[in-house]
Structure formats: C-alpha cells, structure tokens
C-alpha positions in Angstrom: 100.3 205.8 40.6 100.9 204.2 37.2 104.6 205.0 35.7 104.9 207.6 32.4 104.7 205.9 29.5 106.0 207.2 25.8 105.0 206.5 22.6 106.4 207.3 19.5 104.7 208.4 16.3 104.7 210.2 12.9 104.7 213.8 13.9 101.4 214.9 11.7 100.6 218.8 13.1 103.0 220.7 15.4 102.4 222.0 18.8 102.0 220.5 22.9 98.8 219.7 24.1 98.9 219.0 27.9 95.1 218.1 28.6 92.9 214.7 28.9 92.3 212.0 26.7 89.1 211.1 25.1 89.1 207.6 23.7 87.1 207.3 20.5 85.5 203.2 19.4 83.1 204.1 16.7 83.3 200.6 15.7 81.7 199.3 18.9 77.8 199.3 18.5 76.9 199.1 22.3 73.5 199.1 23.3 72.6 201.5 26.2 70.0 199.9 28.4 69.1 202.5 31.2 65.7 204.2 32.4 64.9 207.3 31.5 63.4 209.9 33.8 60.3 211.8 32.8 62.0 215.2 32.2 64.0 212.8 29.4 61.5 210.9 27.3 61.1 213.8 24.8 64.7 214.4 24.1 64.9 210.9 23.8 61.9 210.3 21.3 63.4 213.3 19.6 67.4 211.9 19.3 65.8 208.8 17.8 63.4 210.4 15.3 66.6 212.4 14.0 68.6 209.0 13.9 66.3 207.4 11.9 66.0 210.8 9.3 69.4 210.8 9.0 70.0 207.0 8.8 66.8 207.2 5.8 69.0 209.7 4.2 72.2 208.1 4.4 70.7 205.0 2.9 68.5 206.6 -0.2 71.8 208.5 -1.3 73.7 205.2 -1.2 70.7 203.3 -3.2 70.5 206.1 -6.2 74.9 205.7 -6.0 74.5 202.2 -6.2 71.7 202.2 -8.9 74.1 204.2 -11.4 76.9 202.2 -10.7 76.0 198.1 -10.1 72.3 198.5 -11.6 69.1 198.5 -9.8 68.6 194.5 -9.1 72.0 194.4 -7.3 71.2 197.3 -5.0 67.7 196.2 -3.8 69.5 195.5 -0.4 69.1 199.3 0.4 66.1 199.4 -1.1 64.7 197.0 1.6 66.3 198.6 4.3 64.9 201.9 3.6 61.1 200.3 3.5 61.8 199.5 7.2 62.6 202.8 8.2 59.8 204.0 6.7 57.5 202.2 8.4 56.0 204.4 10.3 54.0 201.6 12.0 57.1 200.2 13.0 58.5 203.4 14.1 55.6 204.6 16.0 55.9 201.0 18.3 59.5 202.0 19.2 58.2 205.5 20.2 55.6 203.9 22.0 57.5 201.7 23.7 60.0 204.5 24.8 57.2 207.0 26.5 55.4 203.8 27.9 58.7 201.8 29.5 60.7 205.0 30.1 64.0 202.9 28.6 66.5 204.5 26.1 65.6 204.5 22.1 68.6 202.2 21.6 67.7 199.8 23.7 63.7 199.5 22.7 64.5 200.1 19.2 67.1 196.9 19.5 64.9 194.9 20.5 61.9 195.5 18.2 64.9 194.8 15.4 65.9 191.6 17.0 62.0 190.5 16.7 62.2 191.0 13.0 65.4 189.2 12.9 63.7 186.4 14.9 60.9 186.2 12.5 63.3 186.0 9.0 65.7 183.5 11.0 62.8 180.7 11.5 61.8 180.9 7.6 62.3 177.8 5.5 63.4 180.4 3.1 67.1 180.9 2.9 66.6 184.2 0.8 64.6 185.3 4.2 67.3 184.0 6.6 69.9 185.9 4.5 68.1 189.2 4.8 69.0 188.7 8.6 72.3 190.8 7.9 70.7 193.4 6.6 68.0 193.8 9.1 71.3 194.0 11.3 72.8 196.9 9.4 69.8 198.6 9.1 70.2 198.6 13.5 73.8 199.2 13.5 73.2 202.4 11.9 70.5 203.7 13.1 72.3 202.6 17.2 75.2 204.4 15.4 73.6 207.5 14.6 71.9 207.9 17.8 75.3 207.4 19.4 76.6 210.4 16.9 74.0 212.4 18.3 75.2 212.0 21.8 79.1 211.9 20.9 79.3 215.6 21.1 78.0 216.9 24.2 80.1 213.8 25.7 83.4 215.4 24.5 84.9 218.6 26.7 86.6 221.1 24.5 89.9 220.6 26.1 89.9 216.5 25.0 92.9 214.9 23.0 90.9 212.6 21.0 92.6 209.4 20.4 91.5 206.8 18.1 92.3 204.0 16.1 91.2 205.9 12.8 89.8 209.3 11.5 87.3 209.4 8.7 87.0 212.9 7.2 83.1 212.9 8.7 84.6 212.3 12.3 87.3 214.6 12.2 84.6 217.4 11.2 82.4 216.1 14.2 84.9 216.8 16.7 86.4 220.2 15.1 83.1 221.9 16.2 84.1 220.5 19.9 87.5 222.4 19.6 89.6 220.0 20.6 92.9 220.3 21.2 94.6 217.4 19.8 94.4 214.2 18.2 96.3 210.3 18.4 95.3 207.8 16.1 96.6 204.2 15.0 96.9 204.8 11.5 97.5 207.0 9.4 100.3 208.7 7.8 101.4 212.7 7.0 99.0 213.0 4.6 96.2 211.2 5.8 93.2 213.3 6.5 93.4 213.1 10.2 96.7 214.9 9.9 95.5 217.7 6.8 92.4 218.9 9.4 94.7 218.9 12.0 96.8 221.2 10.9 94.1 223.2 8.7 92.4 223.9 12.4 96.4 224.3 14.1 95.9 221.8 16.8 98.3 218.8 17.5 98.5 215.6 16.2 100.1 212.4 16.4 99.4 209.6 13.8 100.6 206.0 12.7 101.1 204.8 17.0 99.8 201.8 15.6 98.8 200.4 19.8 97.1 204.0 21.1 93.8 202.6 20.9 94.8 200.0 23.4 96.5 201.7 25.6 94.8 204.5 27.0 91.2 205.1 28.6 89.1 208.4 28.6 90.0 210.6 30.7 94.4 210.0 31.1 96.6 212.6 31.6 98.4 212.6 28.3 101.2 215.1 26.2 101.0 215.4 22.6 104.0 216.7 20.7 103.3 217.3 17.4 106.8 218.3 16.8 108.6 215.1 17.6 105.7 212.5 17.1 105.4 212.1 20.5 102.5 210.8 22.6 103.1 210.6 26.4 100.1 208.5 28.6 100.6 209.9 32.7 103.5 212.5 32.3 105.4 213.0 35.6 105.7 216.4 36.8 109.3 217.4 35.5 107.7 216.1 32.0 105.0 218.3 32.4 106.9 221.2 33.3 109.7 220.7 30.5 106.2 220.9 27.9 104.8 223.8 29.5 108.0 225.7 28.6 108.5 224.5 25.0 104.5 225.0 24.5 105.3 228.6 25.5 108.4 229.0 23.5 106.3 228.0 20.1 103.6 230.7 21.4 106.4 233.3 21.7 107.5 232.3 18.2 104.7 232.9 16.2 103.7 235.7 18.2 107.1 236.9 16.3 106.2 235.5 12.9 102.7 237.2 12.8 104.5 240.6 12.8 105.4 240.3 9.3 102.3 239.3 7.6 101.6 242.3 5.8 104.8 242.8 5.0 105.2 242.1 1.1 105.7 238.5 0.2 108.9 238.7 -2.0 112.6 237.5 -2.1 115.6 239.4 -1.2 116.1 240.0 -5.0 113.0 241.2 -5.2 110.9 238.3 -7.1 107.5 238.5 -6.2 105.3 235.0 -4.8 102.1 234.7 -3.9 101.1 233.0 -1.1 97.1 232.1 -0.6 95.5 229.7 1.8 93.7 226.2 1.7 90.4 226.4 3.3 87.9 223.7 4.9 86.6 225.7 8.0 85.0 228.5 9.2 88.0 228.7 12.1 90.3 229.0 9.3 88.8 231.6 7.4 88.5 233.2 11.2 92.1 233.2 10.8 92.7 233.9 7.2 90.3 237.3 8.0 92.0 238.3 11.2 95.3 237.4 10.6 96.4 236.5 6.7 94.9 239.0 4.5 95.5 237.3 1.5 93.3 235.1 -1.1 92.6 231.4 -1.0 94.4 229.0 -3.4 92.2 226.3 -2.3 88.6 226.2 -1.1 87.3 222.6 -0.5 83.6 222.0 -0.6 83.6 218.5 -0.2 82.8 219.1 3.7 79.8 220.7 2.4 78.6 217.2 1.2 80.3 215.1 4.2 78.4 217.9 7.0 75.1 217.1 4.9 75.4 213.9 4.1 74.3 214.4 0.8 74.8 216.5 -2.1 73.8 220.5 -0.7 71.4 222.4 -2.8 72.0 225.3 -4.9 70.8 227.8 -2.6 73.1 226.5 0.0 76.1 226.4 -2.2 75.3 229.9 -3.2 75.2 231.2 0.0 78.6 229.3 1.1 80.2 230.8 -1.9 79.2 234.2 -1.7 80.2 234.5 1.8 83.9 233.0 1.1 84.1 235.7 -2.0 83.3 238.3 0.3 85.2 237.8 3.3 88.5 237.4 1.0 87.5 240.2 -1.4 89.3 241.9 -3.1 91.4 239.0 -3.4 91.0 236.3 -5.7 89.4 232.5 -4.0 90.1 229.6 -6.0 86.8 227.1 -4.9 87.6 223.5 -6.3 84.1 221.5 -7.1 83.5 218.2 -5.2 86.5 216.1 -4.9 84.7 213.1 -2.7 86.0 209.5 -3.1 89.7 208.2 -2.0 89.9 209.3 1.4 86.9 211.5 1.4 84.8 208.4 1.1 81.6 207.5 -0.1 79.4 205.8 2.3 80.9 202.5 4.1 78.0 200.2 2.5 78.8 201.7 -1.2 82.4 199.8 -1.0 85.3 200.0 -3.6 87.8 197.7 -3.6 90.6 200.6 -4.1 89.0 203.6 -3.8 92.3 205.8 -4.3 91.6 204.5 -8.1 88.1 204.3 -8.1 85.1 206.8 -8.4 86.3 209.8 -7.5 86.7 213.6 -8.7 85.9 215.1 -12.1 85.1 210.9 -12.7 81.7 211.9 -9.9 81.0 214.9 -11.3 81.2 213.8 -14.7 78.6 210.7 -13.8 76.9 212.8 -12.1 75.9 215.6 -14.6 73.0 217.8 -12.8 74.9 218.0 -9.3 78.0 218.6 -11.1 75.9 221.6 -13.2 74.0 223.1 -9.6 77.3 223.5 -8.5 78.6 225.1 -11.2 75.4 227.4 -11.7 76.3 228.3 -7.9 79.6 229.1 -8.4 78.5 231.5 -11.3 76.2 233.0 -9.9 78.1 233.6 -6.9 81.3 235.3 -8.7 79.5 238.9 -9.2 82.3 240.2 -7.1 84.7 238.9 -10.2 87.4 236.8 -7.4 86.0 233.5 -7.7 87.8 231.2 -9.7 86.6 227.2 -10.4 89.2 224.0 -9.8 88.5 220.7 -11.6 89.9 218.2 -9.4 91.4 214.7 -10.5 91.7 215.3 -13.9 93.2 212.1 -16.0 92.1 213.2 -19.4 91.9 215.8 -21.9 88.7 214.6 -22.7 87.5 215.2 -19.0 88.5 219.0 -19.3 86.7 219.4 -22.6 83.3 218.0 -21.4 83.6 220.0 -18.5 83.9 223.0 -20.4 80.8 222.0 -22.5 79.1 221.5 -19.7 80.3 225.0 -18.2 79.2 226.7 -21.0 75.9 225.3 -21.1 75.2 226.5 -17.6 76.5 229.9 -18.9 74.1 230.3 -21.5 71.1 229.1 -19.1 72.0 231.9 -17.3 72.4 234.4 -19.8 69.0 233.5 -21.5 68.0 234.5 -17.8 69.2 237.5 -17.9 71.1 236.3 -14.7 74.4 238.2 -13.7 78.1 236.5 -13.0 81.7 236.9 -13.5 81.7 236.5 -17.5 85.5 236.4 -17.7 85.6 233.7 -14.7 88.9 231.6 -14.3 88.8 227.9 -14.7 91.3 225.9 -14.0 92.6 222.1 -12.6 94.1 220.1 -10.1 97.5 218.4 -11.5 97.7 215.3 -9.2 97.6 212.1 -11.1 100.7 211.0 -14.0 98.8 211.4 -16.5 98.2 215.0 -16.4 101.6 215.4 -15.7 102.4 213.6 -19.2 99.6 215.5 -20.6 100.8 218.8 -18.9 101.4 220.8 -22.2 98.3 220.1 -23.7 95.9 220.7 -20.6 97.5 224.1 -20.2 96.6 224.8 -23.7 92.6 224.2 -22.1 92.6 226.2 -19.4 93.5 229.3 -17.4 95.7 227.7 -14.5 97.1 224.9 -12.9 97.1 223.6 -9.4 99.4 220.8 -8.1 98.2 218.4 -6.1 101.3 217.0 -4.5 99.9 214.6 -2.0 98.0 212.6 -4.4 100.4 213.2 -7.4 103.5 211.5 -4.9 100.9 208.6 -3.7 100.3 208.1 -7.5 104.4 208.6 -8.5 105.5 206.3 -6.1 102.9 204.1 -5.4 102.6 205.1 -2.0 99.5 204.9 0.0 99.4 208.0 1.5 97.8 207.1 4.6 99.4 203.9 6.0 101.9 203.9 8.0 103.7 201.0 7.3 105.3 203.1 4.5 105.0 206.5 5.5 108.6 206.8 5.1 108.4 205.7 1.2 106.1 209.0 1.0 108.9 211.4 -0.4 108.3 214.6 -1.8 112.0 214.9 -2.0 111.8 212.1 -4.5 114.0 212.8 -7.5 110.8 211.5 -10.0 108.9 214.3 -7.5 111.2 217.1 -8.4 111.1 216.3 -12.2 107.4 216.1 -12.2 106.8 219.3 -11.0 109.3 221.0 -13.0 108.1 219.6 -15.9 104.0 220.7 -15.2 105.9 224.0 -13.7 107.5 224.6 -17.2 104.2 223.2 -19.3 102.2 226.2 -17.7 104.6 228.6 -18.3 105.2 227.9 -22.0 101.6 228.0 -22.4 101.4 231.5 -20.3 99.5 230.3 -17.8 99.9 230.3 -13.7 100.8 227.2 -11.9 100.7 227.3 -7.9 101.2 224.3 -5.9 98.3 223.6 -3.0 99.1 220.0 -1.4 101.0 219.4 1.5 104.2 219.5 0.5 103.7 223.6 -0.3 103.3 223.9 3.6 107.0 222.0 4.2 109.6 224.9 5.4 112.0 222.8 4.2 110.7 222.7 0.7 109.5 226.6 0.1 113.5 227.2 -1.8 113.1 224.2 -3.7 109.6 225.0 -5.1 110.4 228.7 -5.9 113.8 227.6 -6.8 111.4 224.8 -9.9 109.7 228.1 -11.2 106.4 227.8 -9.0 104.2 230.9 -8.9 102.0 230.6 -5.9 102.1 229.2 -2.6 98.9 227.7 -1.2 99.9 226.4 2.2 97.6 226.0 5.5 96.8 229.2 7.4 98.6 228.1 10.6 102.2 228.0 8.8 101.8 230.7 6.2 103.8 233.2 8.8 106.6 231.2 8.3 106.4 230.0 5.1 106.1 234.1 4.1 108.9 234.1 6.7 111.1 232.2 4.6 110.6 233.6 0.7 111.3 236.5 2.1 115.0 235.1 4.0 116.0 234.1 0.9 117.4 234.9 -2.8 115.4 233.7 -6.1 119.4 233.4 -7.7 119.9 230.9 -5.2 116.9 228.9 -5.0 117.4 228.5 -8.5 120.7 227.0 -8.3 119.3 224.8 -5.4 117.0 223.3 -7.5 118.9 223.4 -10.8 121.4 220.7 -8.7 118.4 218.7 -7.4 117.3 218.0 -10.8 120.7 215.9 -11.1 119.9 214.0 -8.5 119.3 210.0 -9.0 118.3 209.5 -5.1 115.9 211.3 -2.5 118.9 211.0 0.0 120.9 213.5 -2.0 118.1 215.8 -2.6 117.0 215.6 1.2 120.8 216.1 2.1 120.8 218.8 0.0 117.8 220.8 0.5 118.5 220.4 4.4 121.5 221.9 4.5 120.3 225.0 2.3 117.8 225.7 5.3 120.0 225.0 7.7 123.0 227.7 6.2 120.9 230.0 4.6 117.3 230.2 5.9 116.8 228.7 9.4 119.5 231.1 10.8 117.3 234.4 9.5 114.3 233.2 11.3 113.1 234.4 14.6 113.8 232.5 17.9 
C-alpha cells in the first residue's frame, strides 16, 4: 500500500473533507477515439451540435469585444473561425460521419479539421499556412466544449476536486456537482477558487504549488481547510483523528446557529448590521433558512460567466425579482457586472494585466446598452422598494457622474412608459482602488453609500497579486496603509452622512470584526457560512473597546504590531466568550 503523504498549503475555506479525489487537466485537449453503440449515436450527434452552438457563441462575443477594443481588421481571426462553424456543409459531414462510422464526435470532427489543416499547410501562401493555428483553435475549443459537456456527469458529488487552477467558469461547473472540496496549485486567500469555496462552505486548500502532479482520480485524500492541509492515502489513525475534529466543527456551529436571530449588537449596545455576499442559489438556500438578514453584496457576474454572454433583460429581471423577494423585507444590495481581473474575459480576448485592464464600471461604461438593460432590469425589478444598485471599480468621479446620467436616462424611459420601480432607489459604489480612496470625500458627496472592496483595494495598496502564491503572505489586511485607508473612506462617508459597509474578504476574518467596528464601519457583509460567528463576535464584545483597539492600530508603522495586537485582543477578550 503506498505510505501517507502530507502536503502543505494556504488554508483558503475551513472544514475536513474525507472523500476521493477527482483530478481536473482542462488544459489537456485529448481526443477520444472509441465506437459508439447504436443506443449512443444520438446523444452523441446531440453533445456535438451543442459544442459547436456554444463554441459559435463564445467566439461571436469575443469578435464584437475585440472589434470595440483593437478595431475590426485586427480581429478578423475570429471572424474566420466563426465562418467554419457555420458551415453547415462542413458540419453536416461530421454528423454524417458519426451516424455512418459509429466513432465519437471528437474523434470524426478531429479529423475533418486536420483535413482543412492539411489543405492550408501545402499552400504556397504563407498567409494560408498561418491560418493553420487558427484552424487549430477553432478544434481545441470545440474538443473542449464537448469535453465540458461530459465533465459533469463524470464527477461524483462526493469528489475533492484537485487541480492545477480554478477559473471562475470552472469553479461554477463543479458547484452544481456539490462537491466537497477543492486543491489547486495556485492560488492564494483571495483568489476565486478560495471566495466560492467558502461562499458554498466546502473546503479548500490553495497555493500546493505540486498537487497536480501528485495525485490521480480516485485517491483517498483529507482536506483541512483549517490548517492548509492536503493529505494523499491517510492511514487509519489519520482518518480517525479527522473524523473527530470534522465532528467537533459540526457540533460547533450547530452551537453558533442558536443565536442568529438574536439582535446583532455589542455589549454596549451599538447596533451593526450584518448582510450577506451572494453568488449562488445554495447560498441564498442558506441565507433563507438560516440568516434572515439582507444581502450586502449580490454578484451577477455569474449570470454572464453561466451564459456565456451578456443575459437579456428578461432574464435579469427575473433573477432580480426573485433575490428581492426571498430577502424581503430586507434591503439587497445587487452590484452590476464586475467581469475582467479574475472574472476573465474570454482566454482568446487576452490582456497583458488584466487586474489593470478592462474591467468594471470601465465595461459597462464601453459598453452603454448592456450597461442600460441592466440597469432598466434592476429598476424595474425594485417594486418591492429593497433593491439597491453597486457601481463596481470606480476610479473616477467622472465615472460616477456618467453613470448617473445614464441612470437617469433609463428612469425617464420608464416613466414616459408609465412603467412602475422603486423611485427613491439607493445607488451606491464599490471603494476598492486608491483613487477612490483619495477621492473618498468627494464620491460620498455623489452617492447614497459606500462599499469597500478590501480584496482588491489591498492587491492595489500593496501591490500584491492577490492570487499567486508566491506572495500570499505580502497580502495583509493588517497592513498599517490598510488600516488608514479604510478609516479614512470610513470617516469620508460619515462626514458626508452616508453608510459605508465593508463586503470583501477581509469582513469575513474573526480576527478582524473589533478592528473594523472599532475604524467606525457600519455594516458587515461577510459570506453566509461564517456570519454565525462573525454575529457571534460583535455581540462578545464592547464598541468602547474596539474603539480603543483600533485607535492604537492607527499608530502603528508595521503589520507585525497591528497583527500582534489585534491577536491578542481575540485571544483575551473575544475567543474565550465563544462556544466550544
């Protein structure tokens, strides 16, 4: 039997899996070559046909993207690429073929691709010869596709999915699988690997850096999300020792549930709120069931990443109305598209940095019509009156002001329709980037709230990339230019009268809850699987002394000081109020 073997991680979710690996190699395009029996043709014929929509879809939204942004003569390479999935005669060989040989659609539709490639490889031309690559893509992605297809019904519900990297898209693939961990390669606390791991409370383990290589489908493997630890064959003792501390966590926030609906306030009775940040339906399962309270951040970016495109208006207003009512009559904050960075754009529309490229308000701003169907959806879903709208990425005054013009131009449309919504509707923006931090005072002046985006606004700070793991440990949000920042947009919003609640990750840190009520923070919007404890804690401790807390941290020149600092405070004063 081959000997345990540990690994050692960045802890990214908490929580023990015990269960089976299932090893993930998107990047590997491998051609399946077997016969098909009769009963399979169909379902065959019909996985292909839904390849090469999709794949037609993919590329037509990446050729009007890359028309706005490099021009039209640069972006005829997905131009041609589209004519050949289009052609129908072309298509209708491969189908042919597949009911006729009875072999798989990758395998017949390879090879009529390879013909083509044969054909533009024995031009004099070189132009032709060059268009070899792309003839190449056009099969990787189709082969791709119809290995997507596939991937799901492969992948039992009790998998650890381990893989070099996560893209948002695959980590909302396999969260409809309900699976019960994941191990990647990369990736640091922040990445989005860890965020949906922790927005749908499974375990995770990031930045292993040699998982990939180590393990095959189908290994008995641990996952501690506590300690960062990844363990390929556990012996029996290990197995037993992470039976009992998987049960011990159970028992503990079977404890910490008991005082959700108790109010959310400190011993000295200063009230907080405490929302939720939302991306799936299993967490508004558990925001309905369990939390009870409104959502300080509803992202419907995986609206576009699920569709692969841009969704209507109709579907937007049906996603919107059903989030307003299922959290009514408390308030939902919905942000509009924040795509780009690490929610990226298609792989063939590249950016050299896309962390400082197109991206946020900069998309919807380009992008005028989808930027005003979404808003039309949100206003005409917010008849209820609880829906409020989040600009992401703002950089600018200037970016607020246009979309506010823009806004209001939708809000006429509708009311020379005669079309009902929330007249008095709240609008207000993600502070995540320096220079709405140096612009704080004047942005509050432009809207109704703000809402800090910590884990970009500490990748921006610090120059940190907040998803490699080579400097995870540089990602601080203890950082002494950290705690400034946020008590000076903290202050900004008050002066100006308006809310300010923080909803990246660093409002879901136990550690950190006294230090952010202690900087003057109003609202909590932490994922649903900690908000027990996070509730748990404001109400443990005294606003006098969070205050003080943070009134030394501001003195602080170095994050080892703050850490030191703030550690000890939970240590003394919070962790020993907690239950077991």
């Amino acid at each position: 039997m081959i000997k345990e073997k540990i690994f050692k991680g960045i802890p990214a979710s908490p929580g023990i899996t015990i269960g089976k690996a299932y090893l993930y190699t998107k990047n590997q395009i491998r051609i399946n070559v077997q016969n098909l029996d009769d009963s399979e043709i169909e379902n065959e014929i019909e996985e292909f046909n839904r390849a090469i929509e999709l794949s037609r879809k993919e590329l037509n939204k990446i050729f009007t993207i890359s028309k706005e942004r490099i021009g039209e003569q640069q972006s005829k390479i997905f131009d041609a690429q589209i004519e050949i999935l289009n052609d129908t005669i072309f298509i209708n060989s491969v189908i042919e073929r597949i009911r006729k040989e009875k072999r798989s659609a990758s395998y017949i539709f390879n090879n009529e691709i390879n013909k083509l490639g044969k054909i533009l490889l024995s031009a004099n031309d070189d132009y032709m010869k060059e268009r070899f690559a792309d003839i190449n893509d056009v099969k990787n992605r189709v082969v791709r596709n119809m290995k997507r297809e596939k991937l799901v019904s492969k992948v039992d519900e009790d998998s650890v999915i381990v893989a070099h990297e996560l893209t948002p898209a695959d980590t909302i693939l396999f969260s409809r699988r309900k699976v019960q961990g994941y191990a990647t390669d990369t990736g640091g606390i922040t990445s989005h690997a860890a965020i949906i791991s922790r927005a749908l409370r499974v375990p995770a383990v990031v930045g292993i850096k040699v998982i990939s290589k180590a393990i095959k489908t189908g290994d008995s493997i641990i996952i501690d999300g506590f300690e960062g630890v990844f363990i390929l064959n556990p012996e029996k003792e290990t197995i037993k020792k992470y039976r009992k501390k998987f049960n011990e966590y159970a028992k503990h926030e079977k404890k910490l549930l008991k005082i959700i609906d108790l109010p959310c306030e400190t011993l000295d009775k200063k009230i907080i709120s405490i929302t939720a940040n939302i991306e799936f339906n299993e967490e508004v399962d558990f925001i309905a069931k369990y939390g009870h309270c409104g959502i300080g951040l509803y992202r419907t970016e995986h609206l576009f990443i699920e569709k692969g495109d841009f969704p209507s208006e109709q579907e937007q207003i049906e996603e919107y109305v059903h989030i307003a009512n299922l959290t009514y009559p408390n308030p939902v904050i919905i942000r509009t598209f924040d795509i780009g960075g690490d929610k990226l754009l298609p792989s063939s529309l590249k950016e050299s940095n896309p962390f400082l490229g197109w991206r946020g308000i900069r998309i919807c701003l380009d992008r005028i019509q989808i930027f005003r169907e979404q808003l039309k959806a949100l206003l005409l879903s917010s008849t209820k009156g609880n829906i409020k709208i989040m600009l992401p990425m703002i950089s600018s005054l200037d970016e607020v002001k246009k979309s506010k013009e823009i806004l209001n131009e939708v809000k006429q449309d509708l009311d020379s329709g005669g079309l009902d919504y929330d007249r008095n509707i709240q609008l207000g923006i993600m502070i995540e980037v320096p220079s709405a931090c140096m612009l704080a005072d004047e942005l509050a002046k432009e809207v109704d709230f703000f809402s800090i985006g910590t884990n970009d606004l500490i990748q921006y700070l610090l120059a940190v990339d907040r998803g490699n793991e080579m400097i995870s440990n540089m990602f601080q949000e203890f950082h002494p230019a950290v705690i400034r920042a946020l008590k000076k947009i903290i202050d900004s919003a008050h002066k100006n009268n308006i809310i300010v609640s923080i909803c990246g990750e660093m409002a879901s840190v136990p550690v950190a809850t006294s230090v952010l009520i202690g900087l003057g923070i109003d609202e909590l919007s932490v994922i649903p699987s900690v908000l027990p404890e996070i509730k748990q804690i404001i109400r443990v401790i005294k606003m006098s002394e969070a205050e003080s807390l943070a009134d030394s941290l501001l003195q602080y020149s170095t994050e080892g000081k703050i850490r030191n600092e703030v550690v000890q405070f939970y240590e003394k004063k919070i962790k020993p109020k907690l239950p077991n």
